[in-house]
Structure formats: structure tokens, C-alpha cells
LUMTORNU-494887 format. One record per atom (N, C-alpha, C): residue number from 1; residue in three letters; atom name; x, y, z. Coordinates in Angstrom, 2 decimals, decimal comma, padded with zeros to 5 digits. Atoms other than C-alpha are relative to their C-alpha. Last residue first. Example, Ala and Ser with C-alpha at 12.3 -4.5 7.8 and 13.67 -1.06 7.14 Angstrom:
2
2  SER  N  -000,82  -001,19  -000,06
2  SER  CA  013,67  -001,06  007,14
2  SER  C  -000,77  001,09  000,73
1  ALA  N  000,89  -001,19  000,00
1  ALA  CA  012,30  -004,50  007,80
1  ALA  C  000,90  001,20  000,00
This chain:
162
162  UNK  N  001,25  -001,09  000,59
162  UNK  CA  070,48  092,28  106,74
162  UNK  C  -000,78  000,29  000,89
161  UNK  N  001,20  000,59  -000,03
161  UNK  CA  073,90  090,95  108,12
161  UNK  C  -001,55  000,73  -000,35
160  UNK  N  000,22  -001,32  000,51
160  UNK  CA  077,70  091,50  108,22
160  UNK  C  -001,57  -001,28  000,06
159  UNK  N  001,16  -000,09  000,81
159  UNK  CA  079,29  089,47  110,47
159  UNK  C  -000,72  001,17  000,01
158  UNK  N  001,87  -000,61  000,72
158  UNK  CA  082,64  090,03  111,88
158  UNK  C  -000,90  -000,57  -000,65
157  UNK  N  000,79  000,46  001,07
157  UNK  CA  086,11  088,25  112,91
157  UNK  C  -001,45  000,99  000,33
156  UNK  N  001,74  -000,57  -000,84
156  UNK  CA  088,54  089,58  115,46
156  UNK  C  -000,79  -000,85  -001,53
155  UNK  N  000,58  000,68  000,43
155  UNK  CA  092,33  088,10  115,91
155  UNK  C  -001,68  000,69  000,03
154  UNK  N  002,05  -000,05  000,29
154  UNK  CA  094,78  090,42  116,56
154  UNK  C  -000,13  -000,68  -000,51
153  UNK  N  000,32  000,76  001,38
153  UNK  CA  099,06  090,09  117,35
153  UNK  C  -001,84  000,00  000,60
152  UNK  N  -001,15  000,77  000,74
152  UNK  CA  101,32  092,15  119,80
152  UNK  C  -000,41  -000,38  -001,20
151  UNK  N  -000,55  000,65  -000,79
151  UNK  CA  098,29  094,86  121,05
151  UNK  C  001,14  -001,05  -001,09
150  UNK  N  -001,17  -000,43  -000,34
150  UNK  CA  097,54  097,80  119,07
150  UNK  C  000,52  -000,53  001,38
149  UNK  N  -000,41  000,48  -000,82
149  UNK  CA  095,21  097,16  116,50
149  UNK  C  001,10  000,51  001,07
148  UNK  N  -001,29  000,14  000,17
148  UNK  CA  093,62  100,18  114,81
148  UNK  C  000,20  -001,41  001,64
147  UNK  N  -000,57  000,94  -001,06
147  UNK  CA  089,99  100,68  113,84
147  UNK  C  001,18  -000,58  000,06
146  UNK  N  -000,80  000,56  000,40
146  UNK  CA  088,05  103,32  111,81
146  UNK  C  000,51  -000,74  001,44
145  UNK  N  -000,63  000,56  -001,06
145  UNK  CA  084,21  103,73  112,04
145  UNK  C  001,61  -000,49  -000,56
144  UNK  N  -001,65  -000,15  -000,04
144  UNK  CA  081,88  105,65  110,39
144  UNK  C  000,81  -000,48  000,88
143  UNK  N  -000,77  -000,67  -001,41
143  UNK  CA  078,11  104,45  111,22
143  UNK  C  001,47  -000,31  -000,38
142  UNK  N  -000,45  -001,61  000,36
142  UNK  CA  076,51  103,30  107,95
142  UNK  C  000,71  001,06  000,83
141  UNK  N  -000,10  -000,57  001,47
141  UNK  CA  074,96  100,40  109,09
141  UNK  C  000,14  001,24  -000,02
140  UNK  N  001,09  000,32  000,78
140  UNK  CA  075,18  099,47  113,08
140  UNK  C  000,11  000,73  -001,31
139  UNK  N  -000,50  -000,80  000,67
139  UNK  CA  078,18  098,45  114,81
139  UNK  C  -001,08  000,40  -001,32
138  UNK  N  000,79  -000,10  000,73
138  UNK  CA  077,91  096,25  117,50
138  UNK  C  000,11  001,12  -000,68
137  UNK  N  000,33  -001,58  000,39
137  UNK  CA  080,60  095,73  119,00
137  UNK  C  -000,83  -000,29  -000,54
136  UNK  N  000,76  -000,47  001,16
136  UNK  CA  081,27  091,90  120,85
136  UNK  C  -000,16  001,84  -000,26
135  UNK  N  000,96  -001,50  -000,16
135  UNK  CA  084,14  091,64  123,62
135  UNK  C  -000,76  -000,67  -001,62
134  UNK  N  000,99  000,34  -000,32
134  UNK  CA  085,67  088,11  124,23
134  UNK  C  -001,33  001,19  -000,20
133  UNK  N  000,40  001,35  -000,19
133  UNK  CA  089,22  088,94  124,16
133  UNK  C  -000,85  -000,26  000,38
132  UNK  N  -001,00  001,04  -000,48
132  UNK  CA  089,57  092,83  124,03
132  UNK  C  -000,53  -001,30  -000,32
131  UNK  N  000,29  001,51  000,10
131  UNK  CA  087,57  095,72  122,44
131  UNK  C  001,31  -000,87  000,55
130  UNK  N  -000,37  001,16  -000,26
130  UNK  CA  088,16  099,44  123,37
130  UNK  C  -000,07  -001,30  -000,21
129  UNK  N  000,01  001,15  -000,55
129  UNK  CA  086,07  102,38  122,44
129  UNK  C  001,19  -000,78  -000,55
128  UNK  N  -001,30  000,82  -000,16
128  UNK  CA  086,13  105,44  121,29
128  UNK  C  -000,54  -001,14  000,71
127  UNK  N  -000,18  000,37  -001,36
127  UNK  CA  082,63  107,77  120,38
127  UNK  C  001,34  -001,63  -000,39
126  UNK  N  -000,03  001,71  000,26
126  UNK  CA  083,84  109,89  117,43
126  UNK  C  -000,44  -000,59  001,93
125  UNK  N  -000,51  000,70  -000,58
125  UNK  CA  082,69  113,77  117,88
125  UNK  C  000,26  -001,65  -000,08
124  UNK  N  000,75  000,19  -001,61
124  UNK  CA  081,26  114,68  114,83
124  UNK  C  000,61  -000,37  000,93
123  UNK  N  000,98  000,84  -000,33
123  UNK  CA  083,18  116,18  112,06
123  UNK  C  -000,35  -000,22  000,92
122  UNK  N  001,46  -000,37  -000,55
122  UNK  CA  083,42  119,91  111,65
122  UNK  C  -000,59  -001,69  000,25
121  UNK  N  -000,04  -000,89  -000,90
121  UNK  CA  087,40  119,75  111,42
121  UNK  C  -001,63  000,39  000,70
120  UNK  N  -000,03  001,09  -001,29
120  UNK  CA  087,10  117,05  109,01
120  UNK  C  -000,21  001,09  001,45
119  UNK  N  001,35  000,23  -000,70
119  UNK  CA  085,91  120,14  106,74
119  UNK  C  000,12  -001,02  001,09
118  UNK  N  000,42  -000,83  -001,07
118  UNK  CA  089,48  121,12  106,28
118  UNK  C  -001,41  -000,12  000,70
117  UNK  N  001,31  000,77  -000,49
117  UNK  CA  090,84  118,02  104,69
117  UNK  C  -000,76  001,13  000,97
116  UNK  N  000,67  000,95  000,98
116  UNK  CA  093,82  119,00  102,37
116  UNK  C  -001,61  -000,12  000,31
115  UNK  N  -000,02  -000,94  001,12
115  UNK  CA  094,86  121,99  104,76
115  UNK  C  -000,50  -000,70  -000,96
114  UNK  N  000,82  -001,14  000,36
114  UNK  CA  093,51  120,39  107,97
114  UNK  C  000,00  000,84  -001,22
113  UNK  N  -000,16  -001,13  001,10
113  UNK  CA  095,55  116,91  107,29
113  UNK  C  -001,03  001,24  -000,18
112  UNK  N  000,12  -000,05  001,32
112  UNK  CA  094,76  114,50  109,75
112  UNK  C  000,44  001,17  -000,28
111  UNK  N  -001,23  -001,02  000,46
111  UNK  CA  097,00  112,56  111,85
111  UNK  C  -001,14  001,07  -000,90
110  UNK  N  -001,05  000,32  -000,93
110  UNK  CA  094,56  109,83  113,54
110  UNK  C  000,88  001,13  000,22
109  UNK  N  001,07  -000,70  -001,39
109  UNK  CA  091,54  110,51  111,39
109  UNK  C  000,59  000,09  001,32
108  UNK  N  -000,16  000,61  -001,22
108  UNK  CA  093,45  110,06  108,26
108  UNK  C  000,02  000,40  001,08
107  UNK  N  -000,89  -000,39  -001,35
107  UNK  CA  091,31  111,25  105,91
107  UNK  C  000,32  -000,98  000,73
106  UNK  N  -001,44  -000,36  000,22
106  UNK  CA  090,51  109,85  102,56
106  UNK  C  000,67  000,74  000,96
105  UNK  N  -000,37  -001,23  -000,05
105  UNK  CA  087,43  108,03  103,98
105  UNK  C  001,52  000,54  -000,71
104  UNK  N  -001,07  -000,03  -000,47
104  UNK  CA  086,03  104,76  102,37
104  UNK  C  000,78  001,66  000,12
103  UNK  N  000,22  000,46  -001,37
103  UNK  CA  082,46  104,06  101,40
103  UNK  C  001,28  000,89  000,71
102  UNK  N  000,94  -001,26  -000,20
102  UNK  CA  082,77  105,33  097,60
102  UNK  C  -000,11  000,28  001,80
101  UNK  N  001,32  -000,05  000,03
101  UNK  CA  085,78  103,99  097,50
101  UNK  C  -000,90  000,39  000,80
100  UNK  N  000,68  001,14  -001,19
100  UNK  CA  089,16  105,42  098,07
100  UNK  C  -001,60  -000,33  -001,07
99  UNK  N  -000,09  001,42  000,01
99  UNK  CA  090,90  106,61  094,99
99  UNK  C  -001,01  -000,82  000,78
98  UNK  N  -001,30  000,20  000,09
98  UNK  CA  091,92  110,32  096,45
98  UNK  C  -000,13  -001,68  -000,17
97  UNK  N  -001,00  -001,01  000,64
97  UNK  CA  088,19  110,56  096,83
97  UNK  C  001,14  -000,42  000,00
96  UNK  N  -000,06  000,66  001,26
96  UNK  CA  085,35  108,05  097,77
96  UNK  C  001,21  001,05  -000,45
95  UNK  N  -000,01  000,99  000,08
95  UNK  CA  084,68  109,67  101,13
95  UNK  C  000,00  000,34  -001,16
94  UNK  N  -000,74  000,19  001,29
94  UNK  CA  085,84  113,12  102,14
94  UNK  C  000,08  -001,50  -000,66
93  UNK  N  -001,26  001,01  000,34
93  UNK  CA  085,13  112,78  105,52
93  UNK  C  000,61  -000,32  -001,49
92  UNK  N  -001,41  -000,18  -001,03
92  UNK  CA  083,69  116,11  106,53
92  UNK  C  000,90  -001,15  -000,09
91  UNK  N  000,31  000,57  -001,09
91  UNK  CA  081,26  116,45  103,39
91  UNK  C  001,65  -000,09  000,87
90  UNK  N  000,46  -000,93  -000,70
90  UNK  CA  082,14  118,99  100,61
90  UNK  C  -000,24  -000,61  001,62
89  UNK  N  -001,35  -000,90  000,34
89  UNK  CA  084,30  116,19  098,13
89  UNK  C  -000,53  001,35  001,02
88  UNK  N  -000,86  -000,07  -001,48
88  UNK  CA  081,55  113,91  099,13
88  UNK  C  000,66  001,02  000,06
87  UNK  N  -001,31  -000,50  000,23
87  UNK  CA  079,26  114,42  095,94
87  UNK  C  000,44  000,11  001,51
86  UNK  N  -000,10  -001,44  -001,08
86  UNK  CA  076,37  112,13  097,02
86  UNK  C  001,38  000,14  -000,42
85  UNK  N  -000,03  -000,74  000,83
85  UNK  CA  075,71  108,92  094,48
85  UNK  C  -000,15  001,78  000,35
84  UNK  N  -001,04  000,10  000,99
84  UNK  CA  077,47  106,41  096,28
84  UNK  C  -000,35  001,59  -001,17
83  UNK  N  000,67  000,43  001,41
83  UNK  CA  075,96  106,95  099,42
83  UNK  C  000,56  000,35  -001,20
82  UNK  N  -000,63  000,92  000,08
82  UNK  CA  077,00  108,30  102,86
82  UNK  C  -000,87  -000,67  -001,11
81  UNK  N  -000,73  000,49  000,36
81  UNK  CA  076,56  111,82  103,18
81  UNK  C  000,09  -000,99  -000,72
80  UNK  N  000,39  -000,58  001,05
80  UNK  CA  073,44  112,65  104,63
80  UNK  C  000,69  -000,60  -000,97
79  UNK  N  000,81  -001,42  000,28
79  UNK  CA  075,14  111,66  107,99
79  UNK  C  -000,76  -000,36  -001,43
78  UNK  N  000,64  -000,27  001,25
78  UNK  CA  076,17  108,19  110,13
78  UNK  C  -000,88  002,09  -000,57
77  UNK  N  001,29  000,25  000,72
77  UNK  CA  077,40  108,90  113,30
77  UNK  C  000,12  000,10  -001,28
76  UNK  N  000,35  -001,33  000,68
76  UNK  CA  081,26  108,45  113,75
76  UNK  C  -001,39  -000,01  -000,19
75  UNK  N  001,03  000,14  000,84
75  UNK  CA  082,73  105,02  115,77
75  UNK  C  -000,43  001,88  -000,45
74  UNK  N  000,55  -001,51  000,13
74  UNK  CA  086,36  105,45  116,55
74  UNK  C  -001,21  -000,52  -000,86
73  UNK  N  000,71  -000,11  000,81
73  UNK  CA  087,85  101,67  117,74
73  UNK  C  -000,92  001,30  -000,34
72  UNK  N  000,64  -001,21  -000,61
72  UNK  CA  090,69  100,84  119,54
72  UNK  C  -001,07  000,07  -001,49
71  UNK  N  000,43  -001,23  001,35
71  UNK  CA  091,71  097,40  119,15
71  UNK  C  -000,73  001,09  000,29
70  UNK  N  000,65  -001,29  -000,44
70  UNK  CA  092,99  094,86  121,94
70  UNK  C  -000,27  000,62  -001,16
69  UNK  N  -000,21  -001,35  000,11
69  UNK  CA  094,04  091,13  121,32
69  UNK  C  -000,87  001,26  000,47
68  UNK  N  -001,46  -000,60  -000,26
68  UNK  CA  093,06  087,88  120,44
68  UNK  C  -000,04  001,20  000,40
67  UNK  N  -000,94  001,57  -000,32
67  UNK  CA  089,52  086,80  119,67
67  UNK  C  000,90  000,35  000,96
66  UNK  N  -001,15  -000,15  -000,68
66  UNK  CA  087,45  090,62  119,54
66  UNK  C  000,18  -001,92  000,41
65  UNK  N  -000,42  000,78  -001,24
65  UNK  CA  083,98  090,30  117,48
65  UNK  C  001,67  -000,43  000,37
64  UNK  N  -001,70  -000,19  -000,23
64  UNK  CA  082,77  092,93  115,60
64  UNK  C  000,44  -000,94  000,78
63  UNK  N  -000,20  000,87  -001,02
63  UNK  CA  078,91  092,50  114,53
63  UNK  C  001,74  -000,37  000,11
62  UNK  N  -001,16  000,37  000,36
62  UNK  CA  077,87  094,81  111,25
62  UNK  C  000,71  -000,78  001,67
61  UNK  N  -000,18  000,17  -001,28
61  UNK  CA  074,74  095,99  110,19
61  UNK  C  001,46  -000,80  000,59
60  UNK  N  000,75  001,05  -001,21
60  UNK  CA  074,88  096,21  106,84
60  UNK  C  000,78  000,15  001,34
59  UNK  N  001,40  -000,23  000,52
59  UNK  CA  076,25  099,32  104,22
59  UNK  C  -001,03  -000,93  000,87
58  UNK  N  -000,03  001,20  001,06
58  UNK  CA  079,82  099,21  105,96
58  UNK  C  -001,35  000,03  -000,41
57  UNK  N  001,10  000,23  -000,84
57  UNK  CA  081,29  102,89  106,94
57  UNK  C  -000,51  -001,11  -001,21
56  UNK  N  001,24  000,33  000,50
56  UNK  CA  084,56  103,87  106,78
56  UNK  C  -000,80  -000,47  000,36
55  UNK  N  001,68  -000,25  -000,36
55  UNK  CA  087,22  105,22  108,35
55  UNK  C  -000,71  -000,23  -001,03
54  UNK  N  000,22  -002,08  000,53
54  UNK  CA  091,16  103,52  107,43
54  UNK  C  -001,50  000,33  000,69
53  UNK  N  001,21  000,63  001,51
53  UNK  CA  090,92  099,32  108,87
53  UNK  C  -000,25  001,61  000,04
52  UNK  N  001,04  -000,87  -000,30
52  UNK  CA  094,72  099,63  110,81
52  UNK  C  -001,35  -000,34  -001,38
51  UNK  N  000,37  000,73  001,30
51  UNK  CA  097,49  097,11  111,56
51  UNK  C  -001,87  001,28  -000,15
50  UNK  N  000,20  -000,54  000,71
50  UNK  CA  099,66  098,37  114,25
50  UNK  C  -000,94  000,33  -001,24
49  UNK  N  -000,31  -001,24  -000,62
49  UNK  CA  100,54  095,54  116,29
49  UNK  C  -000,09  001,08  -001,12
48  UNK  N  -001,05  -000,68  -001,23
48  UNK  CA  100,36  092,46  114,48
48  UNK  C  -000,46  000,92  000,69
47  UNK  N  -000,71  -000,57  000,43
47  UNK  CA  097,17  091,00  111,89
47  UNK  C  000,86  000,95  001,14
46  UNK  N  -001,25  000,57  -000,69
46  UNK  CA  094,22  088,82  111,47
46  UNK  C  000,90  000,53  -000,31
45  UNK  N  -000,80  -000,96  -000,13
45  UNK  CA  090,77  089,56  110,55
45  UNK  C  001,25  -000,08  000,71
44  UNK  N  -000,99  -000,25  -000,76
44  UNK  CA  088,25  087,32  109,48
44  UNK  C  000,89  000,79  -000,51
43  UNK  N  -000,78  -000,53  000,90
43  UNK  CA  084,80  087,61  107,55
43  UNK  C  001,20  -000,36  000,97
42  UNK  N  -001,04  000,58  -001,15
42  UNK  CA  081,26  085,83  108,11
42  UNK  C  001,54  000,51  -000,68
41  UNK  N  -001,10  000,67  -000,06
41  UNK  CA  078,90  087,41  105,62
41  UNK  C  000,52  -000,19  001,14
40  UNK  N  -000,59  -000,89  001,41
40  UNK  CA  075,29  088,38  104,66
40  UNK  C  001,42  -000,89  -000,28
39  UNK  N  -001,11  -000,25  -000,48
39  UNK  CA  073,10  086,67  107,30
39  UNK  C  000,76  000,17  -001,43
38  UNK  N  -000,22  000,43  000,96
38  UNK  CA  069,21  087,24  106,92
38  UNK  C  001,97  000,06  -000,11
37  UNK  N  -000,23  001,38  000,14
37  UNK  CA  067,70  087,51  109,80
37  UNK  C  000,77  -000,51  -000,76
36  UNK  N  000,51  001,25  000,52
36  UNK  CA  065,88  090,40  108,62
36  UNK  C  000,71  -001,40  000,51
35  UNK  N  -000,32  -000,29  001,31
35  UNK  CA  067,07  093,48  111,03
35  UNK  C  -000,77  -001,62  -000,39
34  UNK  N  -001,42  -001,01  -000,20
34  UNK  CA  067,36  092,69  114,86
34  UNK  C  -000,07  -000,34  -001,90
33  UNK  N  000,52  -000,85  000,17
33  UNK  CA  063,54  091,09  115,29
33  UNK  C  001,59  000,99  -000,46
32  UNK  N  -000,47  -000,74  -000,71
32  UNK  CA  064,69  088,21  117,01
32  UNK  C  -000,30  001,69  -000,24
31  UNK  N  000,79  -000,11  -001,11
31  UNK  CA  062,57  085,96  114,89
31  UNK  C  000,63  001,15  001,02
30  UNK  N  000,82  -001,12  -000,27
30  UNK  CA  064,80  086,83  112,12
30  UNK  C  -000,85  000,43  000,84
29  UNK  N  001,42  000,05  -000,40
29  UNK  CA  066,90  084,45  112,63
29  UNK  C  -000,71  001,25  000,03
28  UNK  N  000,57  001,04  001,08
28  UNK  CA  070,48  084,73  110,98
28  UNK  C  -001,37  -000,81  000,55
27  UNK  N  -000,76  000,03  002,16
27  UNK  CA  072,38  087,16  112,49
27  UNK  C  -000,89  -000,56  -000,53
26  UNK  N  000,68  -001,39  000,64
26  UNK  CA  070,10  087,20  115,72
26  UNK  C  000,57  000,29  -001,02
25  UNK  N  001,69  000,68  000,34
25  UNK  CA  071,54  083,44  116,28
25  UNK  C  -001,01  001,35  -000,48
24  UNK  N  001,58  000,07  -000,16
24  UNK  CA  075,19  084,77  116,80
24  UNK  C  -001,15  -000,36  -000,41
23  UNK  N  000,98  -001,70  000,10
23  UNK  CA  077,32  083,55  114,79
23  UNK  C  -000,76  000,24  000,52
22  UNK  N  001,38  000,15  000,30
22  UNK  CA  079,62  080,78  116,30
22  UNK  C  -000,35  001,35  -000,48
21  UNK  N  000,15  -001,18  -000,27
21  UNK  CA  083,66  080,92  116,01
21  UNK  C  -001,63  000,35  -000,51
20  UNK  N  -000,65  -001,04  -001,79
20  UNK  CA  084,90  078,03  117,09
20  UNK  C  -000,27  001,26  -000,45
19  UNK  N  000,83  000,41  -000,96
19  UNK  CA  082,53  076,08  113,99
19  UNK  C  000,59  000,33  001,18
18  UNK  N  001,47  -000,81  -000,13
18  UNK  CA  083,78  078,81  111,43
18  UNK  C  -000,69  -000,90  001,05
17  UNK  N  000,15  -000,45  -001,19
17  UNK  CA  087,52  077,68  112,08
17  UNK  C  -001,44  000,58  000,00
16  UNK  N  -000,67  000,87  -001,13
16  UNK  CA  088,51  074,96  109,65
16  UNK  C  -000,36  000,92  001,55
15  UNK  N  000,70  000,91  -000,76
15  UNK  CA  086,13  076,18  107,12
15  UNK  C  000,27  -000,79  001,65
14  UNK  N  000,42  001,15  000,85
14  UNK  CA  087,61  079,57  106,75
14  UNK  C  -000,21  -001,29  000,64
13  UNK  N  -000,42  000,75  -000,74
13  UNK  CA  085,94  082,47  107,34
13  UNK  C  000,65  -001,20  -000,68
12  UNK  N  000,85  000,48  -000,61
12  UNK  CA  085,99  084,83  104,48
12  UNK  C  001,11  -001,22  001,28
11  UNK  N  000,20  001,44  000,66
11  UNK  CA  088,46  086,95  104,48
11  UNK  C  -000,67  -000,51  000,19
10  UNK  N  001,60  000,35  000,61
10  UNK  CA  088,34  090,74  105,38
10  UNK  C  000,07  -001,06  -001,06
9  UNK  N  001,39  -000,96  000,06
9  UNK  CA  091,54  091,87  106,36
9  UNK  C  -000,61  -001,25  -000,55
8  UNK  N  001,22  000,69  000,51
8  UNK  CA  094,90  089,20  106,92
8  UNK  C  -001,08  000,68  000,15
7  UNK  N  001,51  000,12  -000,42
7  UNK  CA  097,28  092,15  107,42
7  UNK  C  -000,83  -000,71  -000,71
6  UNK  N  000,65  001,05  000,46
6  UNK  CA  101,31  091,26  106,95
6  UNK  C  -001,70  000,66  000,73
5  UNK  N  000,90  000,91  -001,11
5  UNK  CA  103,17  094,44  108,09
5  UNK  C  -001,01  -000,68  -000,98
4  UNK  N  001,49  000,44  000,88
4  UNK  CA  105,56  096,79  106,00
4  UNK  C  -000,61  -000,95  001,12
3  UNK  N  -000,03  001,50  -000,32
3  UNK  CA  107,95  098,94  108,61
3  UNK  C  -001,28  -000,11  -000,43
2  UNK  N  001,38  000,55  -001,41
2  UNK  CA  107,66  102,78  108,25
2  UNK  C  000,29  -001,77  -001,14
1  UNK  N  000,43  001,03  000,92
1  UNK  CA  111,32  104,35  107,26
1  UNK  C  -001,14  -000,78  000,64
């Protein structure tokens, strides 16, 4: 029997904590030259042991930032693929299918399913990584990426940004 779990995903910040949790200054200056400057969203993420974000990939640049906790993280290059109006159903992650949106893989990249999902079998190596307390990712547009907690209790927040 798999045990339900509370996951606060992708909220905005809220007011009481967006001034302890600064945005970088290359979010939202363009002088820096890292994309327009132009800051999209501020999001939090809060949630036990176990708590997983499936593979997908976010359309902006995307800034991960580790509070609490540990999270493993499988980034995927970006392919050909990724766009709403590309039949997936041939590509190796099978995005937008079984429901998911267009973004969102229907494999699970952990366990997967070769007889449902046989092209996963040609995807790209994922590079892994780690985040802890104080780590930033950078995570640049369109780069596949799923991410599982798997310390007691997570805290990470993101900006998304043009």
C-alpha cells in the first residue's frame, strides 16, 4: 500500500517569506547579460521524504534553490522534441501523453516501463546531481529534469526568468 504525502509544489512565494529568500540580481537585471532580466516567477516547494517533480522540462530558464534538505536531481539535454506542436508519442520521453502536458514526461525515469516506453531506452544519459542547504542549480530552458526529495522534510524555491 504506497503512503499519500502532503506536497506544497509550485506556489507562489508568499509574502511573509520572499524577503529571506532573495532573487538573485541576474533574474531581474538585465545588465548581467543572463537572458533579459526580466523575472517571470518566484515559486516554493515544500514537502517530506519522497516527494517527487515527474521529468519535465520548464520553457524559462530556471534557478533551483536548496533551503532544507537534499534532492537528487536528473537533468536530460534538451532535443527536437520539446514543443507543443511536435508529435511526442515517437520521441524518448513520451511527453504530453497518458494526460501529462505537453511539457511533462509519461515515463517514470526511476522504474521505467520498456514495453509501454521503449524509446526511453535511447534517451540521453541524465547528468545527476545532488542539492543540499545553500546549493543553487541552474537549470537552463528546456533541459529535462526530474527531481526527488529524499531527506526527512524539503524546502527549495525557484525562479523562472526570461
Amino acid at each position: 500500500q504506497q503512503e499519500e504525502v502532503a506536497y506544497l509544489a509550485q506556489n507562489e512565494l508568499f509574502a511573509e517569506v520572499r524577503n529571506d529568500i532573495p532573487t538573485p540580481h541576474f533574474c531581474s537585471d538585465g545588465s548581467f547579460n543572463v537572458g533579459e532580466g526580466k523575472l517571470y516567477h518566484s515559486m516554493l516547494w515544500l514537502g517530506p521524504r519522497g516527494t517527487v517533480s515527474p521529468l519535465h522540462y520548464d520553457p524559462l530558464d530556471n534557478l533551483l534553490m536548496q533551503i532544507v534538505g537534499n534532492k537528487r536531481v536528473l537533468l536530460y539535454p534538451p532535443d527536437k522534441g520539446n514543443g507543443r506542436d511536435n508529435n511526442n508519442s515517437g520521441s524518448w520521453h513520451y511527453a504530453g501523453l497518458n494526460g501529462n502536458q505537453y511539457n511533462t514526461s509519461a515515463v517514470d525515469v526511476e522504474h521505467p516501463d520498456y514495453e509501454e516506453h521503449p524509446n526511453f531506452q535511447s534517451a540521453p544519459t541524465p547528468y545527476e546531481c545532488e542539492i543540499g542547504p545553500g546549493d543553487l542549480l541552474f537549470i537552463p530552458s528546456k533541459w529535462w529534469h526530474h527531481v526527488r526529495s529524499f531527506s526527512k522534510w524539503s524546502a527549495s524555491a525557484n525562479v523562472w526568468w526570461r
